[in-house]
C-alpha positions, 0 to 999 in steps of 0.5 A: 137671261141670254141664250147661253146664261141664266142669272137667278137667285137661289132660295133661301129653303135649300139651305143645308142641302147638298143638291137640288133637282132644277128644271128650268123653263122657257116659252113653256118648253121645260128642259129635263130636270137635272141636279145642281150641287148646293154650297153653304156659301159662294162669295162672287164680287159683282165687275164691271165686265161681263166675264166676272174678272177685273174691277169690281163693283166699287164705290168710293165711300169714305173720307178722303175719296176723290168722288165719294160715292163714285165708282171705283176705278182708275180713273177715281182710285180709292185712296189708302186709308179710304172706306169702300163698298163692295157689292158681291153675292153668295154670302148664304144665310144671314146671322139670325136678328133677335126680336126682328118678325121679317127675317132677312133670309127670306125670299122675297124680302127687300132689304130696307135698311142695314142688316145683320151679317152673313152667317158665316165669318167674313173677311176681306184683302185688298193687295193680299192684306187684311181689310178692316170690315165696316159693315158686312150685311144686305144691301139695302134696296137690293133683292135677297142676297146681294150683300154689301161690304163696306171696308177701309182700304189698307195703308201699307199696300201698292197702288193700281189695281190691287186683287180682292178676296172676298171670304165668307164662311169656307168659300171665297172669291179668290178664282175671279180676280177681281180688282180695286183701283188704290191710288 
């Protein structure tokens, strides 16, 4: 929180609602309460800036990676071919896991491991083409809906700083312009 930003994640209860009463308080001063429309889904890549715009927030994950596991960036591009994990929230509710009693939509509730998908259909480009989706799902250790992408970079696009659209369900990220470095 800033003076002129709040950070918070949505509860999973508003889920189907078009807008819901807020209220936010501060030194045990609240504000009127006014209302904030909900979207089934809003996809934003987490960046390393602080505007939401440029690099994201990417690991190099897969074989070939100059530093596997080290963040993506022009200094350590992804190479073509590479796998990447892309870290991103507004993904909604999460595809229903049979026979599991903690389900991953649910305040509160700590991702421990791998987890089912978003409810809605996921996809991701990278330099305006298809990205083939490894693993789409909770990011394990994170706090409810931060979910994590991991992704194999596409063969047949440029290198430098390639755009990244995250899709999820109708809404996408395309507005932020976030980037990739592919070498």
């Amino acid at each position: 929180m800033s003076r002129v930003q709040i950070n918070a994640v949505v509860p999973f209860e508003v889920a189907g609602q078009k807008n819901v009463d807020v209220v936010v308080t501060h030194d045990s001063q609240a504000s009127a309460t006014f209302s904030l429309a909900i979207a089934d889904t809003s996809p934003a890549i987490f960046t390393d800036t602080q505007n939401g715009k440029g690099q994201g927030s990417i690991l190099d994950a897969g074989p070939g990676a100059l530093s596997p596991g080290a963040p993506n960036g022009p200094e350590n591009p992804a190479p073509k071919g590479s796998a990447v994990s892309i870290f991103a929230t507004g993904g909604g509710l999460f595809a229903v896991q049979v026979g599991v009693s903690n389900p991953v939509s649910q305040d509160g509730f700590i991702s421990l491991t791998t987890s089912p998908p978003p409810a809605g259909p996921v996809s991701l480009t990278i330099g305006g083409q298809h990205a083939q989706i490894l693993y789409a799902g909770a990011a394990p250790y994170a706090v409810p809906g931060v979910i994590q992408i991991n992704a194999t970079v596409p063969t047949g696009i440029g290198s430098g700083a390639q755009p990244v659209v995250l899709t999820i369900g109708s809404g996408n990220n395309a507005s932020q312009q976030v980037t990739a470095a592919v070498k």
